[in-house]
C-alpha positions as CSV (number, residue, x, y, z in Angstrom):
1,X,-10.1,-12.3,0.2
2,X,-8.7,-12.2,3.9
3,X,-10.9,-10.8,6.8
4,X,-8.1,-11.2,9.3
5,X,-10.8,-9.2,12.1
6,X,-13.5,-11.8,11.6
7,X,-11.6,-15.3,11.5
8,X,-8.6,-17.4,11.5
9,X,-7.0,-18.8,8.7
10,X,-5.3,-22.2,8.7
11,X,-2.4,-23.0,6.1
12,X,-1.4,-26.2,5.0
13,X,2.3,-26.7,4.6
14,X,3.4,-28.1,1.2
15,X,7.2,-28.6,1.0
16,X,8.9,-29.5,-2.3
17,X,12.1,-30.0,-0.9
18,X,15.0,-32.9,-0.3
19,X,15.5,-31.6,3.2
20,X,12.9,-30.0,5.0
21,X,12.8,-31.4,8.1
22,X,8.9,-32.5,8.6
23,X,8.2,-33.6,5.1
24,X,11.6,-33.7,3.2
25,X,11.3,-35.7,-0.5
26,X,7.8,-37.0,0.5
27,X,5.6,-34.5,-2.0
28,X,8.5,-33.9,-4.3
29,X,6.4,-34.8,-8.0
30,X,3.7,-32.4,-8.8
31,X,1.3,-35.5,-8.5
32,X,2.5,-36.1,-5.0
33,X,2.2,-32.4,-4.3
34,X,-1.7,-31.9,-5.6
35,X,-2.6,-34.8,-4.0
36,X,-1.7,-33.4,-0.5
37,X,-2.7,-30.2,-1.4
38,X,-5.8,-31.3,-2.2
39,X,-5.9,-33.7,1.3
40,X,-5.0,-30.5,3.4
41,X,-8.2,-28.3,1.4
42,X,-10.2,-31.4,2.6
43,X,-8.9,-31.2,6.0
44,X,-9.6,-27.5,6.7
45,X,-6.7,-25.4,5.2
46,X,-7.9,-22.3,3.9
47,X,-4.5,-21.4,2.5
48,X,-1.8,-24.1,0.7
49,X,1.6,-22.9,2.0
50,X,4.3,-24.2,-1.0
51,X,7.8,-24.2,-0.4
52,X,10.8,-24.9,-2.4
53,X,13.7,-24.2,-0.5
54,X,14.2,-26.0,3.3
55,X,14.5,-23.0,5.8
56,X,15.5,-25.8,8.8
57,X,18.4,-25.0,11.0
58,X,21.5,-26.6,8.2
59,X,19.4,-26.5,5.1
60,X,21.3,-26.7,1.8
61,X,20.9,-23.5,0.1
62,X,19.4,-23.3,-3.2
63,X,19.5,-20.5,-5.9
64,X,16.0,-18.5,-7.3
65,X,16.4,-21.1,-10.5
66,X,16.7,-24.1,-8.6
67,X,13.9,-22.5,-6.4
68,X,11.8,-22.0,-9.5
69,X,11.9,-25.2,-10.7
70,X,10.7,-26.7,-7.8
71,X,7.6,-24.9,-7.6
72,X,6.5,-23.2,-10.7
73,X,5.4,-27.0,-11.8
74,X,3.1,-27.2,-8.6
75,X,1.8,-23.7,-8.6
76,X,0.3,-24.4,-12.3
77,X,-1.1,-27.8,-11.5
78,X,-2.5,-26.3,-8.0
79,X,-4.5,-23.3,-10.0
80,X,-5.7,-25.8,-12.6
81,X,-7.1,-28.3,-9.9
82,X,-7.7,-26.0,-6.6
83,X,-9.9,-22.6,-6.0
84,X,-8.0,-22.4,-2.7
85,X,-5.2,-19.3,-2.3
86,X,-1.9,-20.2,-2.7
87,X,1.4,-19.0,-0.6
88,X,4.7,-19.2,-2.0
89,X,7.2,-19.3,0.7
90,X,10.3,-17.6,-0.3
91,X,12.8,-14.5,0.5
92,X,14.1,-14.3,-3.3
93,X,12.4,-11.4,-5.3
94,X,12.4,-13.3,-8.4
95,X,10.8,-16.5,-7.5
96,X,8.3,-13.9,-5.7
97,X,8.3,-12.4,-8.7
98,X,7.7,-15.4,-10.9
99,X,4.9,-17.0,-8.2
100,X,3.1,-13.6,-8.6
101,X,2.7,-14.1,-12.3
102,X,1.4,-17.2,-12.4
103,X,-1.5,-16.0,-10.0
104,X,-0.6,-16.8,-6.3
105,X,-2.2,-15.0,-3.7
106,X,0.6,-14.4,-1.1
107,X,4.5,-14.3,-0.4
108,X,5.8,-15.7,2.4
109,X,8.7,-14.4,3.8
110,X,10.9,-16.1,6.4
111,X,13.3,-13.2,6.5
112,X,10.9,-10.6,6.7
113,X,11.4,-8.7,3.7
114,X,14.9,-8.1,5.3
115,X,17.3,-10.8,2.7
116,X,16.0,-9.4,-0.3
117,X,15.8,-5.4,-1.5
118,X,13.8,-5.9,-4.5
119,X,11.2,-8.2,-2.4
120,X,8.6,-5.5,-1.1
121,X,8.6,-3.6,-4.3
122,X,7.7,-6.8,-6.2
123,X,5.0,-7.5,-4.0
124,X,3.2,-4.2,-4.2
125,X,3.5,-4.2,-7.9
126,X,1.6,-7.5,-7.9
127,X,-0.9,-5.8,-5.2
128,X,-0.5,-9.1,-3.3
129,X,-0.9,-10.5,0.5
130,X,2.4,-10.9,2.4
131,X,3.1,-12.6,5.6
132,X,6.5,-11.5,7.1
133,X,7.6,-13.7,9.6
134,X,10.8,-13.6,11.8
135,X,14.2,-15.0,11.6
136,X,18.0,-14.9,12.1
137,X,20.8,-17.0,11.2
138,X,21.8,-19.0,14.5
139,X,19.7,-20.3,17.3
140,X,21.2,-18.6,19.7
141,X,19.6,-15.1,21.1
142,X,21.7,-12.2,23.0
143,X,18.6,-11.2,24.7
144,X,15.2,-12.3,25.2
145,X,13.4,-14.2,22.4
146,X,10.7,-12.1,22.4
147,X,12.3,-8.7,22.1
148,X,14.6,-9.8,19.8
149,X,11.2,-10.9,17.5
150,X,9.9,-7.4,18.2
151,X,13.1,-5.6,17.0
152,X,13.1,-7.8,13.9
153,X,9.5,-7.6,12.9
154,X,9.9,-3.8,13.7
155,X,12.0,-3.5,11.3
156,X,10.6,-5.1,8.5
157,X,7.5,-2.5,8.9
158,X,9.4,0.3,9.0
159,X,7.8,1.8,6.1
160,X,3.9,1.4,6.5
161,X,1.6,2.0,4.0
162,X,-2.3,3.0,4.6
163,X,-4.6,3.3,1.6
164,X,-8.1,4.6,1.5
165,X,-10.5,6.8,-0.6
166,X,-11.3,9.9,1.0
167,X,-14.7,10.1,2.5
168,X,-16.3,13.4,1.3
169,X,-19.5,14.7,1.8
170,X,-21.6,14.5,-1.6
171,X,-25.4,15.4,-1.7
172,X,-26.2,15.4,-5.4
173,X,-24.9,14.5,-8.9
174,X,-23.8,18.0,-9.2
175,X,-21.7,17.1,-6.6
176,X,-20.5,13.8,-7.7
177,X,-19.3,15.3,-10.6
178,X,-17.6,18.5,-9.0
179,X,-15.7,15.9,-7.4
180,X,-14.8,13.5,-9.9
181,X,-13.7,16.3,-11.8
182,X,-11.8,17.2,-9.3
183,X,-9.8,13.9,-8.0
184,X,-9.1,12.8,-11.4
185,X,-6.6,12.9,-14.5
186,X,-5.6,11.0,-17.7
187,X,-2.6,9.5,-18.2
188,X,-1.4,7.5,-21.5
189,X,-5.3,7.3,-22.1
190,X,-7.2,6.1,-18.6
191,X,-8.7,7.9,-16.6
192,X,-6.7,7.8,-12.7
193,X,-7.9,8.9,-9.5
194,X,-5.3,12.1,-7.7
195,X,-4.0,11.1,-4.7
196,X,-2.8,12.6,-1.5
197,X,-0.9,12.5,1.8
198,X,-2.8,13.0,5.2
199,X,-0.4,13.4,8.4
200,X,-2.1,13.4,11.7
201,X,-0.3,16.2,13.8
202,X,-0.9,14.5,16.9
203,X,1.6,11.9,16.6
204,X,4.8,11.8,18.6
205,X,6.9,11.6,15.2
206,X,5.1,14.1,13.1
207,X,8.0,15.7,12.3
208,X,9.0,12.2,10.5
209,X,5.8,11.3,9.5
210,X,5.5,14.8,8.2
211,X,8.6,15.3,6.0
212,X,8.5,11.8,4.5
213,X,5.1,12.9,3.0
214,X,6.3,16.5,1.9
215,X,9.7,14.6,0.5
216,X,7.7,12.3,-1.8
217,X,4.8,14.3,-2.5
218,X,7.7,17.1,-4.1
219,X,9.4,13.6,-5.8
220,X,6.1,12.4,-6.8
221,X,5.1,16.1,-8.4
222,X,8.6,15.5,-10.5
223,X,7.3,12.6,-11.8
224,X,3.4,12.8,-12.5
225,X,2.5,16.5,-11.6
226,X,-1.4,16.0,-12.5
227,X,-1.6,13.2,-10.3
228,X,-0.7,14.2,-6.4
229,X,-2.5,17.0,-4.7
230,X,-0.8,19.0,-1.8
231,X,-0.4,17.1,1.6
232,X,-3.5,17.5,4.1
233,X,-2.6,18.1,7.8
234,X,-5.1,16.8,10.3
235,X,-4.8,18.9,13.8
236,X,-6.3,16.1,16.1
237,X,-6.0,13.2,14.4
238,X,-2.9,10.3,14.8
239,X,-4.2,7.1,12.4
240,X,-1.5,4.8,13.9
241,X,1.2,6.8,12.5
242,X,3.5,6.8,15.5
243,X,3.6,2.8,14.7
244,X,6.1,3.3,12.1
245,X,8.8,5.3,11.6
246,X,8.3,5.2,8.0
247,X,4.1,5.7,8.3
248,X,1.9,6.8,4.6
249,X,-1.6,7.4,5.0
250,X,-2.5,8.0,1.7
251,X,-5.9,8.9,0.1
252,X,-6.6,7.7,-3.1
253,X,-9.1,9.2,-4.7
254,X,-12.4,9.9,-3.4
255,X,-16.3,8.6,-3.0
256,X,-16.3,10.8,-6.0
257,X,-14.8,8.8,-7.9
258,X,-14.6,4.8,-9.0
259,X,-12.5,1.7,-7.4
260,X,-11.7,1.6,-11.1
261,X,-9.8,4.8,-11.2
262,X,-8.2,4.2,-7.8
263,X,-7.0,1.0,-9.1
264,X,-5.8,2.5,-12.0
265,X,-3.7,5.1,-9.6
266,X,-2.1,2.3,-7.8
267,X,0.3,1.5,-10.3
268,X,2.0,4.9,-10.7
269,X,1.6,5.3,-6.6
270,X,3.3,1.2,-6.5
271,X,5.9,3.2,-8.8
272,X,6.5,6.5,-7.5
273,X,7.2,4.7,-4.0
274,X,9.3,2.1,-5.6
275,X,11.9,4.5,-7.2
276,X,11.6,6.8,-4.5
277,X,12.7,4.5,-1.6
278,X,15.4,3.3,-3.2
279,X,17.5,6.1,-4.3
280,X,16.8,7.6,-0.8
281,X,16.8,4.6,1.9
């Protein structure tokens, strides 16, 4: 949906708040809100940004409820009337949660995935765009602005997460086959693509890198034996891991085998990572 390398995307702001402090109470009624959704569309947005709680210096907090019933109203009128994506700008898992249901594209978090523990996990469940943004809770900065971002974003991507089918080299049906039969199981029925860990031994923390993939391949084997093959070490390769301290590049599948099985992986993967993270981070 998003080709971030080939263009940029512009997203209208849609505020369905008392108190935010460019637009406060002026789209408040769903009718109000399509109508400037719509306006915004017209005008070049590529992305309608909704939010239902203010995030201005002083806002009045709200709870997920409150939250909810603010923009659950707009997000179904929006998908009846508009083809364009829709952003829900929140830091509460369940309204993320809720949002995701319903069909919206993104979450956008002010905090950074940082307020809410529950907020990543929901996310990747929903296999769903997220734009993580920076924040704090005063104006005032104990260093400079731009280091303090760094730090903060930093943190929010601790844990990064790189999926691709492994790339194999597969003359003939025969082979095609070999390999489907290969990088495939069945679980509860369907047919799911294996998966894997690659860690690039050239990184500067490929000890880290290293036994984070040998900690949750071993949890992951506990879990769903059939479906997670043993951890591949590339000599001279890096793949960005040294960005994050927390850095997966995992394989899913093969070009032996279908986006449909892969797909069909990602939920126990979504899962495996899920439970794993939190009874050990």
């Amino acid at each position: 949906m998003f080709d971030y390398n080939k263009r940029t995307y512009i997203m209208g702001i849609l505020n369905v708040t008392p108190d935010s402090f460019s637009d406060g109470g002026k789209f408040n009624s769903v009718d109000e809100a399509l109508k400037h959704a719509i306006k915004m569309v017209e005008e070049g947005a590529d992305i309608i940004d909704l939010g239902g709680e203010s995030t201005r210096p002083g806002h009045s907090y709200v709870d997920a409820d409150e939250e909810l019933r603010r923009v659950i109203p707009v997000i179904k009128k929006l998908k009846e009337e508009l083809d364009t994506p829709i952003s829900v700008d929140t830091y509460k898992a369940k309204v993320a949660d809720e949002s995701l249901k319903l069909g919206v594209e993104m979450i956008n978090d002010v905090w950074g995935l940082t307020k809410d523990k529950d907020m990543a996990s929901v996310i990747a469940k929903h296999n769903a765009y997220v734009c993580i943004m920076h924040n704090q809770d005063d104006t005032e900065y104990d260093k400079d602005i731009m280091e303090s971002i760094k730090e903060f974003l930093l943190e929010s991507i601790n844990i990064a997460i790189d999926l691709h089918r492994d790339g194999r080299d597969l003359n003939t049906d025969a082979d095609m086959q070999k390999e489907n039969e290969r990088m495939t199981t069945t679980y509860k029925g369907e047919k799911v693509a294996k998966f894997f860990f690659v860690v690039g031994m050239k990184n500067t923390n490929v000890d880290e890198v290293q036994e984070l993939a040998e900690d949750i391949t071993k949890f992951a084997q506990s879990k769903y034996p059939e479906l997670v093959l043993p951890i591949v070490k590339k000599q001279y390769g890096k793949f960005n891991q040294y960005m994050a301290q927390n850095h997966m590049l995992i394989e899913v599948g093969s070009n032996g085998t279908s986006s449909e099985e892969a797909k069909a992986s990602a939920k126990y993967i979504a899962e495996i990572l899920d439970e794993y993270f939190k009874q050990n981070r």
